[in-house]
Structures are given as structure tokens and as C-alpha cells.
C-alpha positions as CSV (number, residue, x, y, z in Angstrom):
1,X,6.9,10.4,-15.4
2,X,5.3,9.1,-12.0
3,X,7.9,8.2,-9.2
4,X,6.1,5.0,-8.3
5,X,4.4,2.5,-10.7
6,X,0.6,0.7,-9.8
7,X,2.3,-2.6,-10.0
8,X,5.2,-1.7,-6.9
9,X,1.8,-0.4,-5.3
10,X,-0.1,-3.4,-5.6
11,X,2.6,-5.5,-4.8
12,X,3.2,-4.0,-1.6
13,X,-0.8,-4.3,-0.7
14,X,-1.6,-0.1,-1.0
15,X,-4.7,-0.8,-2.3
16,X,-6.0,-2.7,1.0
17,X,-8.4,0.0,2.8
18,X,-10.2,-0.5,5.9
19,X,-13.2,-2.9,6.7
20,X,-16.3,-0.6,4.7
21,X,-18.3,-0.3,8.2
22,X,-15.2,1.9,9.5
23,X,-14.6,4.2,6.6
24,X,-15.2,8.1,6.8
25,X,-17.3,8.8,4.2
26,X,-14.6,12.2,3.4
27,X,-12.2,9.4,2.1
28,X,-15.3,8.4,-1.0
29,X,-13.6,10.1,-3.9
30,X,-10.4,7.9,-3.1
31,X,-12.2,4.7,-3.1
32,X,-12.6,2.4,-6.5
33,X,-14.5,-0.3,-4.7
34,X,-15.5,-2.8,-2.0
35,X,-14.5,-6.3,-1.9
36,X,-15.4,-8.9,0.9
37,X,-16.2,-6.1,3.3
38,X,-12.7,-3.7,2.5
39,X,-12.7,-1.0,0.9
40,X,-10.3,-1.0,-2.3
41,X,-8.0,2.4,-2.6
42,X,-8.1,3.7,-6.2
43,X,-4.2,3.1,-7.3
44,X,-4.6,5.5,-9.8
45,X,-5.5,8.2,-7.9
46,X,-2.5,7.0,-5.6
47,X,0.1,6.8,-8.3
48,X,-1.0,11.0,-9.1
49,X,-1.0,11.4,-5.4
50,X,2.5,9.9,-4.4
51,X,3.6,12.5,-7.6
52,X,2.1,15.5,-5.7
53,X,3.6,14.7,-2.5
54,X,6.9,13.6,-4.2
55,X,6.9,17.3,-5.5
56,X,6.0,19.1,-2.5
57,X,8.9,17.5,-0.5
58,X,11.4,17.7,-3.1
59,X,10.5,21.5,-3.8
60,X,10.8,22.3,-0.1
61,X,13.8,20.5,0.4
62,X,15.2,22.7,-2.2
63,X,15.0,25.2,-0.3
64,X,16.1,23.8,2.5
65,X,13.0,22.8,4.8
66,X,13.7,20.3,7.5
67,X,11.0,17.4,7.9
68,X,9.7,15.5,10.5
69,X,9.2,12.2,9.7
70,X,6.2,10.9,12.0
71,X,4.8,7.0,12.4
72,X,4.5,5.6,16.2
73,X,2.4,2.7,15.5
74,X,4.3,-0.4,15.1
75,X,3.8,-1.1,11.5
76,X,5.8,2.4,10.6
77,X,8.3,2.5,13.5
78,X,10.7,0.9,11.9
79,X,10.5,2.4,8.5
80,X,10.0,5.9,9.9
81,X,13.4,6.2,11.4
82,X,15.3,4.5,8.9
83,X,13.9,6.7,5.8
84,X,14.0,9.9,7.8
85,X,18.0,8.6,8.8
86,X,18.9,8.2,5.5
87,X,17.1,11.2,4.3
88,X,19.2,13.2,6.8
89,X,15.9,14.3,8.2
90,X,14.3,13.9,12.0
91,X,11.9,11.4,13.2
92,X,9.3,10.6,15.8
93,X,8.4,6.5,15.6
94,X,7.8,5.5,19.2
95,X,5.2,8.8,21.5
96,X,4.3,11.5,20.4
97,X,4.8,13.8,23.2
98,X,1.7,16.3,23.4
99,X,3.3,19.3,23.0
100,X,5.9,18.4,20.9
101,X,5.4,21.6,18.3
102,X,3.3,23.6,20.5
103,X,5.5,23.8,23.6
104,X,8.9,23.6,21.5
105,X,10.8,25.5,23.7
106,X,9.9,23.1,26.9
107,X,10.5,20.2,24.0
108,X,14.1,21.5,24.3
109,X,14.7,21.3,27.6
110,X,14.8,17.7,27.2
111,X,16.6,17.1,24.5
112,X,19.4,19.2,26.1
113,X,18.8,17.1,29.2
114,X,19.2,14.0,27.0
115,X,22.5,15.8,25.5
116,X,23.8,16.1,28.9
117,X,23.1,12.7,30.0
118,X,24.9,11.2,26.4
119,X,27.6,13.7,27.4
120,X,28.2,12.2,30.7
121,X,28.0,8.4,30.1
122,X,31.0,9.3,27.5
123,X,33.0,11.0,29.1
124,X,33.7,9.3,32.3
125,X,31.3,11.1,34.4
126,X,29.3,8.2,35.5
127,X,32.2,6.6,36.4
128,X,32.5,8.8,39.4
129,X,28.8,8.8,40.3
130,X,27.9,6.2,42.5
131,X,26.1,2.9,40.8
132,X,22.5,3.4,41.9
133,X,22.9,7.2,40.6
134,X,24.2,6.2,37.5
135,X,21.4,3.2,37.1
136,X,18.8,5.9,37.2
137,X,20.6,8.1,35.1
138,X,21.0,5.4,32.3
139,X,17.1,5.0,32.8
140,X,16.4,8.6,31.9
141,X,18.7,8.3,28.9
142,X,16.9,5.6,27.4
143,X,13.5,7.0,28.0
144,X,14.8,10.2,26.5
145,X,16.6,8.5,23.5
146,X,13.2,6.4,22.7
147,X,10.9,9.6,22.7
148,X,13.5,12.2,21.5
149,X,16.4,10.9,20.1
150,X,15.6,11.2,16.6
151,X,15.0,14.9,17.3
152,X,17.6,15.7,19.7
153,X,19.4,17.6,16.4
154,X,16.7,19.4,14.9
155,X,17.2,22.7,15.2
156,X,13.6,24.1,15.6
157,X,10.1,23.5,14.8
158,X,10.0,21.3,11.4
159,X,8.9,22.9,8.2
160,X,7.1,20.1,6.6
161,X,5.7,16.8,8.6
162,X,5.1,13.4,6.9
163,X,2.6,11.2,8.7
164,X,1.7,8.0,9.0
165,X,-1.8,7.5,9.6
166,X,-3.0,11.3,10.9
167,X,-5.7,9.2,12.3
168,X,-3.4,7.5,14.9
169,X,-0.9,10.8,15.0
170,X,-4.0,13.2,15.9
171,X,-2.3,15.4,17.8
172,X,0.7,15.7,16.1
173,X,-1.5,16.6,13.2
174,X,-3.4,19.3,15.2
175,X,-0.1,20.4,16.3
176,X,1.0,21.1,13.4
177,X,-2.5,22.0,11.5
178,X,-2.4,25.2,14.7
179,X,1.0,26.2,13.5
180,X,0.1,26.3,10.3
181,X,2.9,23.4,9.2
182,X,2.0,21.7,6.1
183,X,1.0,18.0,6.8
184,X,1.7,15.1,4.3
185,X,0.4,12.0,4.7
186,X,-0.4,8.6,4.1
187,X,-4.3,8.3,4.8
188,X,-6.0,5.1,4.9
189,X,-10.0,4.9,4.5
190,X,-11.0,5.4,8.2
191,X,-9.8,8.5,8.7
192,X,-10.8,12.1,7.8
193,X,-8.4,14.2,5.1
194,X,-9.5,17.4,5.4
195,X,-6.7,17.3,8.3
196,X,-4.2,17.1,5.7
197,X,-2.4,19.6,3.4
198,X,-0.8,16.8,0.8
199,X,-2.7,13.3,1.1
200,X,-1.8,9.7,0.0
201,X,-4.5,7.5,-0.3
202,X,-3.0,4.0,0.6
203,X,-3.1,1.1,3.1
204,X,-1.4,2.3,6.5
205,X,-1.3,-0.6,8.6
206,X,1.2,-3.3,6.4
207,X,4.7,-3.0,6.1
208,X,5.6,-3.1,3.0
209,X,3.2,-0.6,2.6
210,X,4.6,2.1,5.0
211,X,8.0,1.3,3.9
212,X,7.0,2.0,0.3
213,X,5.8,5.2,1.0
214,X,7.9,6.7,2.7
215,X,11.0,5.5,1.2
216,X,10.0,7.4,-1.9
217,X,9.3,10.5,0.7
218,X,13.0,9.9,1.7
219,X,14.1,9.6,-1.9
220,X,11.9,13.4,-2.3
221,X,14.1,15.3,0.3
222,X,17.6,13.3,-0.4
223,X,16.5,14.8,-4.4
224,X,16.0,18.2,-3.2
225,X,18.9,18.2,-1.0
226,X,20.9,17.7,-4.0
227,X,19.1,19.5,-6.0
228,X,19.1,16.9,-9.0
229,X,16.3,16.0,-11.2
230,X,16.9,11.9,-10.9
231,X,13.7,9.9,-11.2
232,X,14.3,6.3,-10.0
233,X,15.3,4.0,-13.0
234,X,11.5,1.9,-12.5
235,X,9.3,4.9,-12.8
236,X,6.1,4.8,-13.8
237,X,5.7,5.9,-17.4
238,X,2.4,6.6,-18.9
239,X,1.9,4.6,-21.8
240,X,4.5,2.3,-20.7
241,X,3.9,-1.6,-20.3
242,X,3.2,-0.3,-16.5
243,X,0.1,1.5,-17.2
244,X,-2.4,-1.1,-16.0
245,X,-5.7,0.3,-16.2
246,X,-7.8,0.1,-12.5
247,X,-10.1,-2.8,-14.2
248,X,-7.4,-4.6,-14.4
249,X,-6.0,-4.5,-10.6
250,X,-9.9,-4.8,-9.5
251,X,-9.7,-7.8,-11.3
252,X,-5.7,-8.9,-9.5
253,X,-7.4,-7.7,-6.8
254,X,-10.7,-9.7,-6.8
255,X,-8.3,-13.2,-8.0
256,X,-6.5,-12.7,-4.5
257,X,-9.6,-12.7,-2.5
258,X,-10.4,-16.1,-4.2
């Protein structure tokens, strides 16, 4: 039983790849077509995909891996932080500070510097400071809260990282490829794979997309968390009414290009 159907993948426009001229070529095997210049993702392959990653997370969660939930571009902010919150996980969805893994322990510095700063605007310190002090202050704790804040509680390096686009999060990626911290993530056509430990073929850049994704990442580390074996009540079951065959989405696909 899959944990996400071809028709919620469809719907949500996972299948879009990248204009054919931008493609790397490492992302072929992934590919079912071309249509009007895009690339088409193979859903199938997807559907399998999303299964494998599904597992990984769950699995590690189990056993009680923290993940870092990463998507700075402006299509994934929003979902990134949202999904990781509710997964009880960490999130980076505005900078990527270079040396974020690497250079941890400086990485900490700050976040205890943003603690400190949260600490003082509660508890009446600011009051006492005078206004142009505090204005600055305020400034550092908002710069700090965009670029840390969603992993000002992590307690070290992550053991897993889901990305958004490793393509956009480069060095995040390489971060994480040098500390030998296993990488899933969505990968669209333009980008190369061999980066990535666990890959899902789909359409990075829309919404619905993103959020699709990595809601059922979410759903992967709130199941192993619990350590329940719950598949969501719409799964994808083959042989089941679901099961449309990749023809049959080319031909949805080619319809909407109409």
C-alpha cells in the first residue's frame, strides 16, 4: 500500500518538470516524456519514490532521529515550517547560513544569543535599557528569529535532512553530503541526484506541490514518533480504482496543454 496515490500527485502538478533545454541529463531515468518544451516526471516512479522516502523517515524516526526540514525558496517557505512544526521537527525556510552543519558549534553561539535576546524582551530587561539600545536589540532578534528560530531547540547536528530542491539548497546539501548525513529530497529535472541519499522525483517550484510532499514527510516522522503503523485512509492501493496506468496521465496531461 503506497502512502500517496498518482491522482493527489497529478492534481497537485508533480508531474510538471523543468523546461527540456535545462534538464541534467542524471535526472533521464525519472523522465516519461516531453510536452511543449517540459519535461514530464514519471508519477509512477514518484508514487514508489514517495514510498521509499516515506520509509526511510518513518524508520529513523523510530528510533528517534531528529530532522531538518530545509526549503528557503519562496514556494517551500511556508510549507517547510509548518510540516516540520507539526512534525515536532526543526526547519530552515528563509538562509541557509554557510556553515550551518559544518561550523555547528559557532551555529550555537547564536542561537544562544537569540535565547538571550527572547529572554530579555520577556522579562522586563528592555524596559530598563534605553530606547535606541533596545531598537537595535529587537533588530538582532528578528534577524536571528528569521535565520534561526526554527532551530534555536535542536539539540545538535540533525540526523536526517529533507530538502527542497538540493539544487537551490547546494550547500546545505554539501553540508550535509561532508558529514555524511543522509539527504532526502524533492528533485526536480534540472538538477543532479547523485547528491542525494533518498530522491523524489517531482515538480519543486508549485505550491501545492511542495506542500504535498512534504506533508506526507511530516506525516513519516509524526508515524515513527508514535511508532504506529497508520497509513492515511486515501492510500494508494495497487489494483485499486487509483492505479492509473502512466498512458493515461500522459494523456490528462497532454488534454491540459490543449
Amino acid at each position: 500500500m503506497a502512502v500517496i496515490s498518482m491522482k493527489e500527485l497529478l492534481e497537485a502538478g508533480v508531474h510538471f518538470g523543468h523546461q527540456t533545454r535545462r534538464w541534467d541529463p542524471k535526472m533521464d531515468e525519472y523522465i516519461f516524456t516531453e510536452r511543449n518544451g517540459i519535461h514530464i516526471i514519471d508519477l509512477q516512479k514518484t508514487v514508489k519514490l514517495v514510498d521509499e522516502a516515506y520509509n526511510f523517515i518513518r524508520n529513523a524516526s523510530t528510533d528517534g532521529a531528529n530532522v531538518l526540514f530545509v526549503g528557503t525558496k519562496k514556494q517551500a517557505s511556508d510549507a517547510i515550517a509548518e510540516e516540520a512544526t507539526r512534525a515536532g521537527q526543526y526547519y530552515i525556510n528563509h538562509r541557509w547560513l554557510g556553515g550551518t552543519l559544518t561550523n555547528w558549534n559557532t551555529i550555537k553561539t547564536r542561537i544562544q544569543r537569540l535565547k538571550d535576546l527572547q529572554t530579555m524582551a520577556e522579562d522586563g530587561t528592555f524596559e530598563q535599557l534605553p530606547k535606541k539600545e533596545v531598537v537595535l536589540l529587537n533588530k538582532q532578534r528578528e534577524k536571528l528569529e528569521k535565520f534561526l528560530g526554527g532551530i534555536q531547540d535542536m539539540p545538535g547536528l540533525p540526523d536526517v535532512l529533507f530538502v527542497v530542491d538540493p539544487k537551490k539548497e547546494e550547500i546545505a546539501v554539501k553540508e550535509a553530503n561532508m558529514l555524511n548525513i543522509p539527504v532526502v529530497a524533492m528533485i526536480d529535472t534540472n538538477a543532479n541526484p547523485d547528491v542525494v541519499d533518498v530522491k523524489i522525483p517531482a515538480n519543486d517550484d508549485a505550491i501545492r506541490a511542495v506542500r504535498l510532499i512534504t506533508s506526507k514527510i511530516a506525516d513519516a516522522v509524526i508515524e515513527g514518533r508514535q511508532g504506529q503503523d497508520s497509513a492515511p485512509e486515501d492510500a494508494f492501493v495497487e489494483g485499486d480504482e487509483n492505479t492509473e496506468s502512466i498512458e493515461e496521465i500522459a494523456n490528462i496531461v497532454e488534454e491540459g496543454n490543449n
